[in-house]
MARBA-452645 format. One line per 3 residues: number of its first residue (from 1); their letters; for each residue z, y, x of C-alpha. Coordinates in nm, 4 decimals. Example, Ala and Ser with C-alpha at 12.3 -4.5 7.8 and 13.67 -1.06 7.14 Angstrom:
residues 2
1 = as = 0.7800,-0.4500,1.2300  0.7140,-0.1060,1.3670 $
//
This chain:
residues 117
1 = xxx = 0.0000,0.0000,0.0000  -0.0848,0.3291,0.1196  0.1594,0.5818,0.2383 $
4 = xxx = 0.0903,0.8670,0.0098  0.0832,0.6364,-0.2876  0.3901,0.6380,-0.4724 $
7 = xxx = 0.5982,0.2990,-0.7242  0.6463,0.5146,-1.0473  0.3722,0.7536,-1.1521 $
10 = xxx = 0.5130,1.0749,-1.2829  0.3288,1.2501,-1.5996  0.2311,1.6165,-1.5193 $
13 = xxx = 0.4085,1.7328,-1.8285  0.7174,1.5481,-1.7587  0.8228,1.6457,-1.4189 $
16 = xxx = 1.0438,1.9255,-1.2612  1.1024,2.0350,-0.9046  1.3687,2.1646,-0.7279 $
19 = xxx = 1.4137,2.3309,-0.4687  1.7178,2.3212,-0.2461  1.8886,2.4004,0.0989 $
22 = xxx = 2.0687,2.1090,0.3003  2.3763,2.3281,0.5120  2.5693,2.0741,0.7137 $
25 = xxx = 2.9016,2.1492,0.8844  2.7671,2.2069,1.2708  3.1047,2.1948,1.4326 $
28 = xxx = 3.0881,1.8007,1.4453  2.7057,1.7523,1.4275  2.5474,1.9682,1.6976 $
31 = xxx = 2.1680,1.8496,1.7165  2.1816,1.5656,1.4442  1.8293,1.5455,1.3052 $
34 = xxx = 1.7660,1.4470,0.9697  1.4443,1.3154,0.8026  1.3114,1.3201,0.4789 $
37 = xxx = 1.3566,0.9071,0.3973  1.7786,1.0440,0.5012  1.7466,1.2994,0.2577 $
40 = xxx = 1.6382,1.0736,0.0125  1.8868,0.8200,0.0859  2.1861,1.0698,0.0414 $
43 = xxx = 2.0296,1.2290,-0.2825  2.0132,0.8868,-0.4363  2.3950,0.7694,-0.2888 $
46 = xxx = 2.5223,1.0990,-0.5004  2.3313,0.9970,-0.7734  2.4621,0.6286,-0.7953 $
49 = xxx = 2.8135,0.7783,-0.6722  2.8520,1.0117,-0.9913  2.6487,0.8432,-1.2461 $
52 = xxx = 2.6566,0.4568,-1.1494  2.3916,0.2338,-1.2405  2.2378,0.4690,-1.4046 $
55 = xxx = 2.1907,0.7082,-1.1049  2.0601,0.3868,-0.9346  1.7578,0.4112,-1.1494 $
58 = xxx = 1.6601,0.8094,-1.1304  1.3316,0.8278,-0.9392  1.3193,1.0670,-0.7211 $
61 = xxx = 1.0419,1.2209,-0.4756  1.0658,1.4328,-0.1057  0.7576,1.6444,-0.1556 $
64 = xxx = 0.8185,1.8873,0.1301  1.0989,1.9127,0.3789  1.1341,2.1641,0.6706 $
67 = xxx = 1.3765,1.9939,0.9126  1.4241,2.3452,1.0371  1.5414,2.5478,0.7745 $
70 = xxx = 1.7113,2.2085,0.5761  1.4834,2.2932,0.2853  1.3319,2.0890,0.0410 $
73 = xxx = 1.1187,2.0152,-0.2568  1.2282,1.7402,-0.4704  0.9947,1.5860,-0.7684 $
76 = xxx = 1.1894,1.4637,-1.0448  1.1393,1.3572,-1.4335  1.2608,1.6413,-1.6219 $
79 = xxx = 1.5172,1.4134,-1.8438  1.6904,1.3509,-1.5381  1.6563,1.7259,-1.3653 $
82 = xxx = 2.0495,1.8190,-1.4812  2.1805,1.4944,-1.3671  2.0450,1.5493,-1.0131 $
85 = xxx = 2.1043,1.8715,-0.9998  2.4869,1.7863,-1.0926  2.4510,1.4757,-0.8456 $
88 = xxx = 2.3908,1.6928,-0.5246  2.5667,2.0003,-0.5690  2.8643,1.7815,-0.6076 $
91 = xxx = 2.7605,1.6077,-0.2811  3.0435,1.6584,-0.0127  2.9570,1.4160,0.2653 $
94 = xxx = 2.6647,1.3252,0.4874  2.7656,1.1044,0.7732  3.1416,1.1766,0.7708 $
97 = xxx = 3.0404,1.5688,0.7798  3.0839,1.8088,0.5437  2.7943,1.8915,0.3408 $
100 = xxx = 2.6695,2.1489,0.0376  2.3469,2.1166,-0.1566  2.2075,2.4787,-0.2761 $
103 = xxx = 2.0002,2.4384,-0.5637  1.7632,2.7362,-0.4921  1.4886,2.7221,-0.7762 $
106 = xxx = 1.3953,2.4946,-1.0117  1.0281,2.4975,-1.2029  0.7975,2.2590,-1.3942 $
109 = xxx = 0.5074,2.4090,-1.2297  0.4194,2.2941,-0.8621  0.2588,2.6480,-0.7716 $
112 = xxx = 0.5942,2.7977,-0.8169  0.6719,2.6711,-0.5051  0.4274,2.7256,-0.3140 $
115 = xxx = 0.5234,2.9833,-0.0306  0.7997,2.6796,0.0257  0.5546,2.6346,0.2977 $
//
């Protein structure tokens, strides 16, 4: 299966994206690098952490992260957009460091975001 080919095929009018800031505590982290497949895996452990089974099954998407800036755009079904929204702002840990989520923007239109770039 390709790469750029995704499991669950989201509906154009059903979909949400949000944008939001990673910050990280530095003091015990200096230089810790984080990738998008991370990102995803701590967006969907605060999911299953505050919503159980349930949260297990929210698909989520990493359209765009910036490493730099610990930015990203997140794709997700707009029935679920509240409960992730709740999931990651709640988020207090990432690797035994402190951790907030800053949900920045969110928009069912792609083009909303595009000087994310």
């Amino acid at each position: 299966m390709d790469e750029s080919q995704t499991f669950f095929k989201f509906s154009a009018s059903r979909i949400s994206y949000l944008d939001i800031t990673l910050d990280v505590d530095q003091s015990n982290c200096l230089g810790m690098k984080l990738c998008d497949l991370q990102l995803k895996m701590l967006i969907d452990k605060a999911l299953l952490m505050f919503y159980g089974e349930v949260g297990r099954g929210i698909v989520t998407e990493i359209i765009d992260w910036d490493e730099s800036s610990r930015q990203a755009l997140v794709r997700v079904l707009t029935d679920f957009t509240v409960k992730v929204s709740n999931a990651i702002t709640l988020c207090s840990s990432f690797q035994g460091n402190s951790c907030t989520f800053s949900l920045n923007e969110v928009s069912d239109h792609l083009m909303t975001h595009a000087a994310l770039d």
